[in-house]
PDB file of N, CA, C and O in Angstrom:
ATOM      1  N   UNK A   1       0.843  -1.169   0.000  1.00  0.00           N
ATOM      2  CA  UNK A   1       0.000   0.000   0.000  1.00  0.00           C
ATOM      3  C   UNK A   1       0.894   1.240   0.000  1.00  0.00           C
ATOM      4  O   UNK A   1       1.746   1.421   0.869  1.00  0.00           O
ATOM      5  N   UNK A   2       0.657   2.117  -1.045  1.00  0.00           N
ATOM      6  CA  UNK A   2       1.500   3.300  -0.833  1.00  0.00           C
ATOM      7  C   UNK A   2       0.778   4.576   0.058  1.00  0.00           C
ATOM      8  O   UNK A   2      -0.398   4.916   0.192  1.00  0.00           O
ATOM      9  N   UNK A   3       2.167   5.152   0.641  1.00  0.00           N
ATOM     10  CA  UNK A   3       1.295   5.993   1.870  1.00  0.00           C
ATOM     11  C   UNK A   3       1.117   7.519   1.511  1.00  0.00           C
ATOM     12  O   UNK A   3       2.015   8.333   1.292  1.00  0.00           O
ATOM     13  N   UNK A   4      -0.587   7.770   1.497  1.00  0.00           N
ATOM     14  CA  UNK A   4      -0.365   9.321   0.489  1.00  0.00           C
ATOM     15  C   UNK A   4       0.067  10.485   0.777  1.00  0.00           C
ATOM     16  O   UNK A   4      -0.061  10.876   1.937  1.00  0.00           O
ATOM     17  N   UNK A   5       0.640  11.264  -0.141  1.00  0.00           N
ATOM     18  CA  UNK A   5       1.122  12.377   0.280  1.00  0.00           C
ATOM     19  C   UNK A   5       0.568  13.284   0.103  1.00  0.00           C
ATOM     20  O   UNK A   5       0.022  13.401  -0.994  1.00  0.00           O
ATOM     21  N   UNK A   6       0.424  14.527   1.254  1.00  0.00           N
ATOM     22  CA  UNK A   6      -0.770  15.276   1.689  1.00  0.00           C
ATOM     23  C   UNK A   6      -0.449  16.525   0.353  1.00  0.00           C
ATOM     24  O   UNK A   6       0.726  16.761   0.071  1.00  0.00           O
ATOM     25  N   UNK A   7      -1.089  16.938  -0.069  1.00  0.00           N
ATOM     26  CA  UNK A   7      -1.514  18.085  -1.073  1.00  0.00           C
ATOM     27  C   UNK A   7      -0.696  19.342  -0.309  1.00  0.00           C
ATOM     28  O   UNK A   7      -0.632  19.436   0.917  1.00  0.00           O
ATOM     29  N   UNK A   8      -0.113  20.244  -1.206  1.00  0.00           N
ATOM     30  CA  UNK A   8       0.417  20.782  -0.817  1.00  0.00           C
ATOM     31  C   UNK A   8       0.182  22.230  -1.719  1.00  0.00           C
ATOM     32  O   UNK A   8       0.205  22.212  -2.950  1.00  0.00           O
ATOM     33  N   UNK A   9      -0.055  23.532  -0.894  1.00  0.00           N
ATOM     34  CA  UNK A   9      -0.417  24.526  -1.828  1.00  0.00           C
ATOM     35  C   UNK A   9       0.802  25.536  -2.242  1.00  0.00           C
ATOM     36  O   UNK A   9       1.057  26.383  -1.386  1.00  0.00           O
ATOM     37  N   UNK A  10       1.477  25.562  -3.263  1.00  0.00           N
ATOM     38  CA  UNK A  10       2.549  26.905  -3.436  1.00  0.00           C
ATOM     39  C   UNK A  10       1.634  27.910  -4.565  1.00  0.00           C
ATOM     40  O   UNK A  10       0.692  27.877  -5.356  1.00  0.00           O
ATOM     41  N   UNK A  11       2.557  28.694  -4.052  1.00  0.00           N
ATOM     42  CA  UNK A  11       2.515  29.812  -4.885  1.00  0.00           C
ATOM     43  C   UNK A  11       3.440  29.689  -6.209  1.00  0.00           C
ATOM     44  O   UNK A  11       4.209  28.750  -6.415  1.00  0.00           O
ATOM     45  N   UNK A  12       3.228  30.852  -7.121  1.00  0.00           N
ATOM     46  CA  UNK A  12       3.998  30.281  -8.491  1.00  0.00           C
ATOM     47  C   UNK A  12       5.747  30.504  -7.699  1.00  0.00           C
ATOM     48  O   UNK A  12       6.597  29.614  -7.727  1.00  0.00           O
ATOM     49  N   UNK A  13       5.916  31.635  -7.164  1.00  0.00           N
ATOM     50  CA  UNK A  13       7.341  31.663  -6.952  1.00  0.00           C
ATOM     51  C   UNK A  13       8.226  30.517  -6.095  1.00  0.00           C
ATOM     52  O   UNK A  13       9.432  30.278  -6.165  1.00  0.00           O
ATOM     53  N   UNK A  14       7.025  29.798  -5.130  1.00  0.00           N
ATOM     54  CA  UNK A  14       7.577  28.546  -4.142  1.00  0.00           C
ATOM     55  C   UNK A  14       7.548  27.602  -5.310  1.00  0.00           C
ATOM     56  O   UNK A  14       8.185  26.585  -5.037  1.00  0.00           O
ATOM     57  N   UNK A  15       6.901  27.581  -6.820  1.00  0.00           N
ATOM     58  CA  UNK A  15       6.770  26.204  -7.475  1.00  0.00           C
ATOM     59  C   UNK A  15       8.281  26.849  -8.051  1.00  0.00           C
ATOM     60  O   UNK A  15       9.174  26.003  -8.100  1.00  0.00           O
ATOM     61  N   UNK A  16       8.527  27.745  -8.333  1.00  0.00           N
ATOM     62  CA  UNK A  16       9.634  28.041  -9.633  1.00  0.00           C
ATOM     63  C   UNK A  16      10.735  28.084  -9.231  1.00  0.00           C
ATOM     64  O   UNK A  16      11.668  28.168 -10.028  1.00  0.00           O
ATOM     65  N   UNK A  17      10.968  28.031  -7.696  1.00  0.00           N
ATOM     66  CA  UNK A  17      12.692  27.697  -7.129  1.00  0.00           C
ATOM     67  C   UNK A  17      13.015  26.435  -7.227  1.00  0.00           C
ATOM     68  O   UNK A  17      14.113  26.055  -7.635  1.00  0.00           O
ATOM     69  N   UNK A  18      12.150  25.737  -6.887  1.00  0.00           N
ATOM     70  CA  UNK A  18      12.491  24.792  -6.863  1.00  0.00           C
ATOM     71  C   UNK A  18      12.491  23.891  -8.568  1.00  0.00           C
ATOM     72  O   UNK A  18      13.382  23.088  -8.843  1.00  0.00           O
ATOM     73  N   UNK A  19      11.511  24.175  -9.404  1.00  0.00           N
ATOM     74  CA  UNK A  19      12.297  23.701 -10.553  1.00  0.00           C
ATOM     75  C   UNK A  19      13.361  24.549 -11.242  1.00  0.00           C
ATOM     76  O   UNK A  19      13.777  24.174 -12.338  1.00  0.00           O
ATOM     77  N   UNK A  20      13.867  25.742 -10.645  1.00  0.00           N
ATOM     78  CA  UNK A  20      15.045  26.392 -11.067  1.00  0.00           C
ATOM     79  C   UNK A  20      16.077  25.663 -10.521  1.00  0.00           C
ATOM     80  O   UNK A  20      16.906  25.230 -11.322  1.00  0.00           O
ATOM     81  N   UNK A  21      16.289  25.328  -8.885  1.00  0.00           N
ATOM     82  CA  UNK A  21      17.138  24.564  -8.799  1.00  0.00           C
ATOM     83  C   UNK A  21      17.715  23.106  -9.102  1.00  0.00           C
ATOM     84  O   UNK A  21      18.837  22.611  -8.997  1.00  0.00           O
ATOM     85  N   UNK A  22      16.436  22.617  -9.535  1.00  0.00           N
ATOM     86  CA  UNK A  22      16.386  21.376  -9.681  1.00  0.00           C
ATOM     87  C   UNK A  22      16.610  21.283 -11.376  1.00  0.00           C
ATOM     88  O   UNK A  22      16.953  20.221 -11.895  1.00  0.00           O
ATOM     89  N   UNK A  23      16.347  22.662 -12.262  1.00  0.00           N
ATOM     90  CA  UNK A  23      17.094  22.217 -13.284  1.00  0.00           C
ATOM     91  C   UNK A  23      18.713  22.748 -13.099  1.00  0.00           C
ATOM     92  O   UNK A  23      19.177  22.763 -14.239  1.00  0.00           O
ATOM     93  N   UNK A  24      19.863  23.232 -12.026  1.00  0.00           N
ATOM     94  CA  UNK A  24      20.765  23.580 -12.038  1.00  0.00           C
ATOM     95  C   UNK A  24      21.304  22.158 -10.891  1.00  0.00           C
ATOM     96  O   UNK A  24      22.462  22.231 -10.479  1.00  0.00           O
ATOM     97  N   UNK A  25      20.751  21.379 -10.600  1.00  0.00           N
ATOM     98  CA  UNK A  25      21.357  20.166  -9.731  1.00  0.00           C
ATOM     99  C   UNK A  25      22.028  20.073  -9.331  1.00  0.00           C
ATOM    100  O   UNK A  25      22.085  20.048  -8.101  1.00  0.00           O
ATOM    101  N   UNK A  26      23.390  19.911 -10.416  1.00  0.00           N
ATOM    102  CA  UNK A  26      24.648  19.920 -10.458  1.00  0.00           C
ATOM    103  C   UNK A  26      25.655  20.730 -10.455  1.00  0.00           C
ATOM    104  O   UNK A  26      26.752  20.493 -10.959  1.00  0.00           O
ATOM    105  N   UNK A  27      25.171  22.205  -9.612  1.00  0.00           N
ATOM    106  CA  UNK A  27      25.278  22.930  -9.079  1.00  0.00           C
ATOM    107  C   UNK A  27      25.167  23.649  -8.019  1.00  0.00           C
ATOM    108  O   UNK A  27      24.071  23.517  -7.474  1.00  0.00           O
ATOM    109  N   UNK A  28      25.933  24.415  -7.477  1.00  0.00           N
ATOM    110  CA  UNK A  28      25.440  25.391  -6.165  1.00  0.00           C
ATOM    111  C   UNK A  28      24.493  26.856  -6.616  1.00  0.00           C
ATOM    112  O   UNK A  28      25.171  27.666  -7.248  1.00  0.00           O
ATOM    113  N   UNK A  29      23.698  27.084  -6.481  1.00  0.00           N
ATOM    114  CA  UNK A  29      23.143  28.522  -7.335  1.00  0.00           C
ATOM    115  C   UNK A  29      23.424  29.530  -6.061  1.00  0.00           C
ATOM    116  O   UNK A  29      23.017  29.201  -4.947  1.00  0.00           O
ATOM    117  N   UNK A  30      24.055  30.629  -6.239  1.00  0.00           N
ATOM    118  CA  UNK A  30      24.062  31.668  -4.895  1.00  0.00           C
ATOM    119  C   UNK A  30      22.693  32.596  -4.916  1.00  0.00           C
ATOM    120  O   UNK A  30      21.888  32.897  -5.796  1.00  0.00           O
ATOM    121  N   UNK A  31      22.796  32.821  -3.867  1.00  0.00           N
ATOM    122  CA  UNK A  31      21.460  33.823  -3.443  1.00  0.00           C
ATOM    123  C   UNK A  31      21.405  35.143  -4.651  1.00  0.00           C
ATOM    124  O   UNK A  31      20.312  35.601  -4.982  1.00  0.00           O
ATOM    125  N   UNK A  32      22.604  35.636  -5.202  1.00  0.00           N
ATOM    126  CA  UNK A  32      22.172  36.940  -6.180  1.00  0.00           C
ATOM    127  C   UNK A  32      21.684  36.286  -7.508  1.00  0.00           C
ATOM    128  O   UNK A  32      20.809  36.770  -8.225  1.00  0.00           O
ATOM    129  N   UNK A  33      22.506  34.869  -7.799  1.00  0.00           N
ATOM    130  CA  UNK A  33      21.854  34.202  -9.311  1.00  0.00           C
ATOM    131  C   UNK A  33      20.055  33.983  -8.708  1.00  0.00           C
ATOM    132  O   UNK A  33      19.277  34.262  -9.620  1.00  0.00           O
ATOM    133  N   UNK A  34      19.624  33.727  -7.923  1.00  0.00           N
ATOM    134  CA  UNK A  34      17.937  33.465  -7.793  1.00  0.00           C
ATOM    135  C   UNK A  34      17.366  34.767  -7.324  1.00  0.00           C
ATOM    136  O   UNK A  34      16.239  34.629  -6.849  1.00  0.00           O
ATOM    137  N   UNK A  35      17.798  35.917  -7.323  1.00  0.00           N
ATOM    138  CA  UNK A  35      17.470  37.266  -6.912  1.00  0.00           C
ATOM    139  C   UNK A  35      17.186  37.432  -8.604  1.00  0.00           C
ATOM    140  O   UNK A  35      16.072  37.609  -9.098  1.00  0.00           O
ATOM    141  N   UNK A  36      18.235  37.348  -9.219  1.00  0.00           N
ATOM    142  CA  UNK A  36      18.313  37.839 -10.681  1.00  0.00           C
ATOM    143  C   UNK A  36      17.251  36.461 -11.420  1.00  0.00           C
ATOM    144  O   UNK A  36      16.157  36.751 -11.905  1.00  0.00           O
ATOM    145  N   UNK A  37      17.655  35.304 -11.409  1.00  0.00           N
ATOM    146  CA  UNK A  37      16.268  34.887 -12.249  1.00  0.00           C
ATOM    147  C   UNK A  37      15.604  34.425 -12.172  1.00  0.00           C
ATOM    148  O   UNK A  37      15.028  33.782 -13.050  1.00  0.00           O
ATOM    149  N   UNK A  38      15.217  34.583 -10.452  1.00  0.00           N
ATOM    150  CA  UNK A  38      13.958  33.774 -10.119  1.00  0.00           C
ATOM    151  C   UNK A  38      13.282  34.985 -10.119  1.00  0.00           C
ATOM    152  O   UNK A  38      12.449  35.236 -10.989  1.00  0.00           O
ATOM    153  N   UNK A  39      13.666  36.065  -8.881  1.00  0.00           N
ATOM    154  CA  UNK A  39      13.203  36.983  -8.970  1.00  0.00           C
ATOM    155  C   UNK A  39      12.549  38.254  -9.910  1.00  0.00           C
ATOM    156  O   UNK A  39      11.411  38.687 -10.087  1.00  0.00           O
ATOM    157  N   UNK A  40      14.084  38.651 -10.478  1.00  0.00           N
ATOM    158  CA  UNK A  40      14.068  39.297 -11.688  1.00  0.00           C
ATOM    159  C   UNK A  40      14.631  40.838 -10.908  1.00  0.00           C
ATOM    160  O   UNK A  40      14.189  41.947 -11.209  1.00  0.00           O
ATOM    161  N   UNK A  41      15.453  40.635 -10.098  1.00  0.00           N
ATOM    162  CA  UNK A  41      15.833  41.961  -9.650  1.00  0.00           C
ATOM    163  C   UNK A  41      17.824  42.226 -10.417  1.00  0.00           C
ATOM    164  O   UNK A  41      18.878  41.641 -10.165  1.00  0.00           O
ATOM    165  N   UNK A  42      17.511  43.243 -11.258  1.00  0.00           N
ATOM    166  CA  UNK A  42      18.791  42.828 -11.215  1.00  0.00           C
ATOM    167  C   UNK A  42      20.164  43.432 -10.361  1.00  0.00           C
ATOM    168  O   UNK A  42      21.355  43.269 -10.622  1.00  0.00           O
ATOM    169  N   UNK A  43      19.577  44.122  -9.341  1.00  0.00           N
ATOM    170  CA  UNK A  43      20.498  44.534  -8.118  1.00  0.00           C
ATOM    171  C   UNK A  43      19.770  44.023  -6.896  1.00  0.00           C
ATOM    172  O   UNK A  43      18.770  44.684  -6.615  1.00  0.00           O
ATOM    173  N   UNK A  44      20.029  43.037  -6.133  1.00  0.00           N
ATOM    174  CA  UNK A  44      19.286  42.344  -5.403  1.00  0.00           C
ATOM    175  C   UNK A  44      19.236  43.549  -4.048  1.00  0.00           C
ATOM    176  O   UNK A  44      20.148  44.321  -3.754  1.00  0.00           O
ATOM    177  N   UNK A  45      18.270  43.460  -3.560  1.00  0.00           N
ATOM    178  CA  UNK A  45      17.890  44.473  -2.549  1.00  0.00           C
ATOM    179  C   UNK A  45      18.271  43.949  -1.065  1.00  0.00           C
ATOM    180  O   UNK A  45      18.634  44.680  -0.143  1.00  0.00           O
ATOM    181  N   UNK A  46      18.103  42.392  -1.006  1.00  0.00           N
ATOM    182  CA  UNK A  46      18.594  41.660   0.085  1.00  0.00           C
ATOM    183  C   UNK A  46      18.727  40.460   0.381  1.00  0.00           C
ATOM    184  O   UNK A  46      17.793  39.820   0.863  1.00  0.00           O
ATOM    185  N   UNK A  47      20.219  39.803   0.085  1.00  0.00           N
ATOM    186  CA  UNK A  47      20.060  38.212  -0.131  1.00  0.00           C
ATOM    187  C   UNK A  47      19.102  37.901   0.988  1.00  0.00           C
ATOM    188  O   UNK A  47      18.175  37.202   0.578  1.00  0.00           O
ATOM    189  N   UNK A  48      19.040  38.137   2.025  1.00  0.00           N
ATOM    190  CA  UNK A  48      18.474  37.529   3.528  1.00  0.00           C
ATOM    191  C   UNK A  48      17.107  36.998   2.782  1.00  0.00           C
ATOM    192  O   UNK A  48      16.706  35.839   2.880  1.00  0.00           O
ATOM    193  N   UNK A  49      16.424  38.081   1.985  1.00  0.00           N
ATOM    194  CA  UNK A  49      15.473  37.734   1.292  1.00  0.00           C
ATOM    195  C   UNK A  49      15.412  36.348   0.922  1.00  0.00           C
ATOM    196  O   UNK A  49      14.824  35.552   1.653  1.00  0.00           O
ATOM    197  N   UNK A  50      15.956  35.991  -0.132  1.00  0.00           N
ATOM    198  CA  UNK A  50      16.171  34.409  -0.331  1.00  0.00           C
ATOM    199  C   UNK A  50      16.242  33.422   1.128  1.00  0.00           C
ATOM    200  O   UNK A  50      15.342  32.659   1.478  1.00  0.00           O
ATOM    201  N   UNK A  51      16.915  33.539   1.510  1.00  0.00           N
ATOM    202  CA  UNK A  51      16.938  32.951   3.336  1.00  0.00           C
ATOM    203  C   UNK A  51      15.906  32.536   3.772  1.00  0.00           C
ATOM    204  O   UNK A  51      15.683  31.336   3.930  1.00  0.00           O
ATOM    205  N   UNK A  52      14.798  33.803   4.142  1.00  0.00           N
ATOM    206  CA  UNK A  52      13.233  33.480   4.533  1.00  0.00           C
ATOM    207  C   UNK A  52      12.866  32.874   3.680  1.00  0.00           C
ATOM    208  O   UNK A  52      12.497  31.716   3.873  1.00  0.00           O
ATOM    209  N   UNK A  53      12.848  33.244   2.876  1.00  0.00           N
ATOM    210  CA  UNK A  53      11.993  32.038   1.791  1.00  0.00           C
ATOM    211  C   UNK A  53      11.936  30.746   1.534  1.00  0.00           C
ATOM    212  O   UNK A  53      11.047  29.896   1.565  1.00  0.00           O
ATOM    213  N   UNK A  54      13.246  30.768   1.231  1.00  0.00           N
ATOM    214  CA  UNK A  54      14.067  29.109   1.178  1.00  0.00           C
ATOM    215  C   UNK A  54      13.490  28.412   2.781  1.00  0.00           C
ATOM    216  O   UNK A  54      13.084  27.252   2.713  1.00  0.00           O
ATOM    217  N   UNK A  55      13.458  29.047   4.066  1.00  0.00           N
ATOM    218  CA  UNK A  55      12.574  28.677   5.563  1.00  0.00           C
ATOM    219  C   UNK A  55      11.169  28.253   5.332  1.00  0.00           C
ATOM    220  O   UNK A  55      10.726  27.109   5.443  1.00  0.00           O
ATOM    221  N   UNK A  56      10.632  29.158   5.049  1.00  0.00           N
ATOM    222  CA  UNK A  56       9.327  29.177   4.190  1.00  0.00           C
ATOM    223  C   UNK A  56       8.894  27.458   3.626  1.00  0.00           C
ATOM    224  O   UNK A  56       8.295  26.437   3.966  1.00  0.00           O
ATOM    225  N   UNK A  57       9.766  28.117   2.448  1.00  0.00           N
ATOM    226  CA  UNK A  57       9.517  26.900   1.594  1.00  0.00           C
ATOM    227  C   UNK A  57       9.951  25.412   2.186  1.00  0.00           C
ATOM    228  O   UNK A  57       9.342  24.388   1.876  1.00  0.00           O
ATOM    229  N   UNK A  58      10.687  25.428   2.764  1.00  0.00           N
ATOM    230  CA  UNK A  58      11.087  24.240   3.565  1.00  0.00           C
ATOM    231  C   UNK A  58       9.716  24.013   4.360  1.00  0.00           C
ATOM    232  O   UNK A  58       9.147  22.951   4.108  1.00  0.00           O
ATOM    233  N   UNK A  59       9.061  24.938   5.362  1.00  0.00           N
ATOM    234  CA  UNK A  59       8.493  24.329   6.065  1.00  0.00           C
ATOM    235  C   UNK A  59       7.310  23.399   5.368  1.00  0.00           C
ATOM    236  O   UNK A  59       6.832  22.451   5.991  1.00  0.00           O
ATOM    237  N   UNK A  60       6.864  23.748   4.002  1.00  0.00           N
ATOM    238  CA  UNK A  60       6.435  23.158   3.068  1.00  0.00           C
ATOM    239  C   UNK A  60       6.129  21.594   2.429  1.00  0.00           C
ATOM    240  O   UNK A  60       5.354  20.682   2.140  1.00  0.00           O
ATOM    241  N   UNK A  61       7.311  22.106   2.487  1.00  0.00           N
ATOM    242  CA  UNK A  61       8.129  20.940   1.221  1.00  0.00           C
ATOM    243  C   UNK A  61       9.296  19.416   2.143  1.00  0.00           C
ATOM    244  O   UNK A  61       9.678  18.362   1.634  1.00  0.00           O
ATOM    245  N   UNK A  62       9.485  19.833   3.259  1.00  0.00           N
ATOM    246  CA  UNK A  62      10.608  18.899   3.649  1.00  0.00           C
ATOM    247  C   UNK A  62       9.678  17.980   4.613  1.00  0.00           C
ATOM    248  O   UNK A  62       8.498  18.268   4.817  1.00  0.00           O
ATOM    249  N   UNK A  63      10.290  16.889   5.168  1.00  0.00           N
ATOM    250  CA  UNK A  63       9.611  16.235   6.116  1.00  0.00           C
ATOM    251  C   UNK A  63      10.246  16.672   7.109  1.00  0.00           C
ATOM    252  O   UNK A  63       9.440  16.533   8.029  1.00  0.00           O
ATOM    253  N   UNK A  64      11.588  17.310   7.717  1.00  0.00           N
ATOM    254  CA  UNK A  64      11.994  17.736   8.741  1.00  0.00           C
ATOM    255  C   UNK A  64      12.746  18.745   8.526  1.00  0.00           C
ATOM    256  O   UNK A  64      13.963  18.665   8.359  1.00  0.00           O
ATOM    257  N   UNK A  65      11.897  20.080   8.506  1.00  0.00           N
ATOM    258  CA  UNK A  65      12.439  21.638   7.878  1.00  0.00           C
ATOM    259  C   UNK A  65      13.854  21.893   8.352  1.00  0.00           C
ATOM    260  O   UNK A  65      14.718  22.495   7.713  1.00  0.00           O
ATOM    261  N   UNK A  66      13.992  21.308   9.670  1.00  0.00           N
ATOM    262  CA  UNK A  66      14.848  22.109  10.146  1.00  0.00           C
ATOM    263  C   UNK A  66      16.623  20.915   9.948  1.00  0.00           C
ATOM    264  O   UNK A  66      17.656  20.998  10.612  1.00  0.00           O
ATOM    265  N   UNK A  67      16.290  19.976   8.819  1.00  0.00           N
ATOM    266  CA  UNK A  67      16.937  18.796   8.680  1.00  0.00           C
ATOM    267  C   UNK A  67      16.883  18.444   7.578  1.00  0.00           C
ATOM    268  O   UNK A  67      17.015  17.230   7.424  1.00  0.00           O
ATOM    269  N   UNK A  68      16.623  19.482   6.048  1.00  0.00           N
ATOM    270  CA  UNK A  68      16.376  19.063   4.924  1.00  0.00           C
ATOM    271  C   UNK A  68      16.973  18.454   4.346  1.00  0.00           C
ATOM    272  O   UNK A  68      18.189  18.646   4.319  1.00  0.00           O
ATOM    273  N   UNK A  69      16.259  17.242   3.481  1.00  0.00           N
ATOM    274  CA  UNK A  69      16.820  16.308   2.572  1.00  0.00           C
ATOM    275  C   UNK A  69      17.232  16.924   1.090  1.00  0.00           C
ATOM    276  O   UNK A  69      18.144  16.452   0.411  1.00  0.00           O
ATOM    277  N   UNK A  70      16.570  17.838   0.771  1.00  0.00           N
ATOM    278  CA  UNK A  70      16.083  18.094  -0.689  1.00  0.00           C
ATOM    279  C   UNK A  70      16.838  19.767  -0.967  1.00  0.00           C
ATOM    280  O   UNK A  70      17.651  19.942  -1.874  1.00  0.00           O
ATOM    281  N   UNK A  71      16.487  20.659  -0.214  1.00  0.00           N
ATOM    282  CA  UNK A  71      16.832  21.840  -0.530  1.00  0.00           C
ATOM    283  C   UNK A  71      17.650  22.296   0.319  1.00  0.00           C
ATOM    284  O   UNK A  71      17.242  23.149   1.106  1.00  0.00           O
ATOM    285  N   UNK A  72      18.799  21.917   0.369  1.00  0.00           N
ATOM    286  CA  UNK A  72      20.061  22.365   0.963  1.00  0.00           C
ATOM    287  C   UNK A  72      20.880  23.390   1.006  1.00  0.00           C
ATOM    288  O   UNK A  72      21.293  23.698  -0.112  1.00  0.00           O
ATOM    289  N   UNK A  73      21.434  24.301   2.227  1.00  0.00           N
ATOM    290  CA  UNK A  73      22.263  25.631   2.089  1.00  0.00           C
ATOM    291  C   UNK A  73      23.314  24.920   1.854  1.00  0.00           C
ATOM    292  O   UNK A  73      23.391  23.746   2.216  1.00  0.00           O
ATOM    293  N   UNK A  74      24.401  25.639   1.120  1.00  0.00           N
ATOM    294  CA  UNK A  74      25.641  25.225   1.071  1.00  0.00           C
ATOM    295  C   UNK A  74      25.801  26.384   1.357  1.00  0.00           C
ATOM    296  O   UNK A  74      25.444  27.407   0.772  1.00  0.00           O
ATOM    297  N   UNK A  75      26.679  26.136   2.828  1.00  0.00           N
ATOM    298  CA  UNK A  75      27.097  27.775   3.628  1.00  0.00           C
ATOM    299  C   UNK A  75      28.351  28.249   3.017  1.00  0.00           C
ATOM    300  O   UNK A  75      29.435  27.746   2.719  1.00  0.00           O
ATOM    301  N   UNK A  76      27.849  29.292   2.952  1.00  0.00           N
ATOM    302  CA  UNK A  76      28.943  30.397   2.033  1.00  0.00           C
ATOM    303  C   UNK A  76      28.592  30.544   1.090  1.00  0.00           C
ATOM    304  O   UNK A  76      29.021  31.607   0.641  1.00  0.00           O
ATOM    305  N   UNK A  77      27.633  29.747   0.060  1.00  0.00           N
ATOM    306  CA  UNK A  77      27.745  29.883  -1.207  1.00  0.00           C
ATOM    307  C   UNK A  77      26.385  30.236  -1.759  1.00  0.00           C
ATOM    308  O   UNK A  77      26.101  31.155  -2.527  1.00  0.00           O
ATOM    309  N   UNK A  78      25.450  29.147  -1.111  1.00  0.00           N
ATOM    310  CA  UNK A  78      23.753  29.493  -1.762  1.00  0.00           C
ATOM    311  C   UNK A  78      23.306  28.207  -1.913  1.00  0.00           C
ATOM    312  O   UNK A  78      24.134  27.471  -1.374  1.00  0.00           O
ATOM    313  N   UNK A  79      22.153  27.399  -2.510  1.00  0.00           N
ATOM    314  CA  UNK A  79      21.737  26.318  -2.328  1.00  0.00           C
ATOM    315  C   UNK A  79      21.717  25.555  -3.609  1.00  0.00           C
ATOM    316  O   UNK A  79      21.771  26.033  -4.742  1.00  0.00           O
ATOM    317  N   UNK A  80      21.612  24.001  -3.185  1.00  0.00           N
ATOM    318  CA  UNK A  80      21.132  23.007  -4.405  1.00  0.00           C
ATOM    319  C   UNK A  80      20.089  22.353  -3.546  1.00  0.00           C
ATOM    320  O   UNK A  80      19.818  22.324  -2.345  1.00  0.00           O
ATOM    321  N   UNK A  81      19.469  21.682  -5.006  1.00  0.00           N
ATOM    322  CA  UNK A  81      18.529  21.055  -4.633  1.00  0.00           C
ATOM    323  C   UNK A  81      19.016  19.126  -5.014  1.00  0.00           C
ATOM    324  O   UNK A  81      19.553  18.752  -6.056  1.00  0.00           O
ATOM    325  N   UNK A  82      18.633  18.250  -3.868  1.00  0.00           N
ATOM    326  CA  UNK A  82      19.349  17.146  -3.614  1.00  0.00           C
ATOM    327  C   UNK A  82      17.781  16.097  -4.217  1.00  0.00           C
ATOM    328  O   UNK A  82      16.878  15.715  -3.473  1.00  0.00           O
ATOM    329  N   UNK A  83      17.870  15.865  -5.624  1.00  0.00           N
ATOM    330  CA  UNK A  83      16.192  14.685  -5.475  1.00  0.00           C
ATOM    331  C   UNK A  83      16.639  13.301  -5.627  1.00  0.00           C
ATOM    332  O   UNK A  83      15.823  12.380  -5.578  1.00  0.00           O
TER     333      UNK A  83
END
């Protein structure tokens, strides 16, 4: 029996990080590259910005936010996504 997984509501910008990162995989993306094209800012106003969000979206998306499997900081640099 497979065990279901509960419905989950994003917004377009919580759906589009994550297939932004997930088409860059094999990569680290830093907080000003997803300011610039997730966002569309092209002088980012405040990485921290990305930060909350990426929290946000974790509490979402992970089974243990504060222990993510999937959307990972790489400190110092900015995040990948691990599927």
């Amino acid at each position: 029996m497979n065990a279901s997984v509960p419905a989950v509501l994003l917004t377009s910008r919580e759906l589009e990080l994550p297939r932004y990162l997930v088409a860059r995989r094999v990569e680290v993306v830093t907080r000003d590259q997803i300011l610039s094209d997730v966002w569309g800012y092209d002088e980012a106003p405040t990485t921290r910005t990305i930060d909350n969000f990426v929290a946000k979206l974790r509490q979402k998306i992970e089974r243990e936010p504060h222990q993510p499997e999937h959307l990972l900081t790489v400190h110092g640099l900015g995040y990948k996504f691990v599927g």
